[in-house]
N, C-alpha and C positions, 0 to 999 in steps of 0.2 A: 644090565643096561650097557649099552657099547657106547665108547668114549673115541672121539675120531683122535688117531696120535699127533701129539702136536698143538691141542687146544687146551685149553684150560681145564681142570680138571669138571670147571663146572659146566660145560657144554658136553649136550647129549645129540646127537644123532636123531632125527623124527623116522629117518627110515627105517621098518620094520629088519633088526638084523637077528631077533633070535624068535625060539617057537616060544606060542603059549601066550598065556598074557599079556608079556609085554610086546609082542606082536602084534595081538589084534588092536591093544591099547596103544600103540605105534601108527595103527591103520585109520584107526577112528580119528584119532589127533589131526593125520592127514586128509583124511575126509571132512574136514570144518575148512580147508581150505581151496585154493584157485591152485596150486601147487602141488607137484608131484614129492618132494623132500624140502627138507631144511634143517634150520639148526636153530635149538628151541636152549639157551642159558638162562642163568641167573646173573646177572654184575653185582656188584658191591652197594646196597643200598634196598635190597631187594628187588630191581629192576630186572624184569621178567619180558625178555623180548625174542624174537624170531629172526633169523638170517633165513631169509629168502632165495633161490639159485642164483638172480640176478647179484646178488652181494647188498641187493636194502634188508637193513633192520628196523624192527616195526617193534613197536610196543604192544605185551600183551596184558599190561595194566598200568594205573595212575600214575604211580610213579616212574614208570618209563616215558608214560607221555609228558608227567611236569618237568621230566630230566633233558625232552627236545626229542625225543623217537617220534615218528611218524605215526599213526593210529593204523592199526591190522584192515580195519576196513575193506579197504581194495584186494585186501586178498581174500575175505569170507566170503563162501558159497551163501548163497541162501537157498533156502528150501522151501519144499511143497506149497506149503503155505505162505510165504512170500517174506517170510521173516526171515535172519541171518542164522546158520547152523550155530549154534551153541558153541563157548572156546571153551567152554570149563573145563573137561576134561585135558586138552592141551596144557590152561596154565596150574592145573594142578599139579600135572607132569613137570610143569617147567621149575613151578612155584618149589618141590620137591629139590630140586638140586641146590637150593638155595642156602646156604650155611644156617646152623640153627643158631637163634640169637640167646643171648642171654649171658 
């Protein structure tokens, strides 16, 4: 996983920068969104949010939204069937950078 220089260790990059797996799992993550890139961290508390190009950060769970983040919303696609693409795979990825507790 590539770390942009400069950020915190816990923020990853959503744009696809190596082969293989984390590639395509890079690809998919951006395909749940209206976005071509972003920046998917963890903060301190488990709060799991996205920096979007414009510079908004969105929450991509509870605790980011009861911490005051904006709700991802307006950025999910939705699909075929008229429901919103699925984040899970994204906040798993993101959920992943997240220090282990304990």
């Amino acid at each position: 996983m590539a770390l942009r220089l400069g950020e915190a260790r816990s923020s990853a990059s959503l744009r696809a920068v190596s082969a293989g797996t984390e590639a395509s799992s890079s690809a998919q993550a951006v395909r749940s969104l209206k976005v071509d890139h972003g920046t998917a961290e963890c903060r301190e508390g488990n709060l799991a949010l996205i920096t979007a190009p414009d510079g908004t950060t969105y929450a991509l769970n509870d605790r980011a939204e009861d911490a005051g983040y904006p709700d991802i919303d307006p950025l999910r696609v939705t699909g075929d069937s008229g429901d919103k693409v699925s984040l899970g795979s994204l906040l798993s990825r993101t959920m992943k950078l997240c220090p282990a507790s304990g």
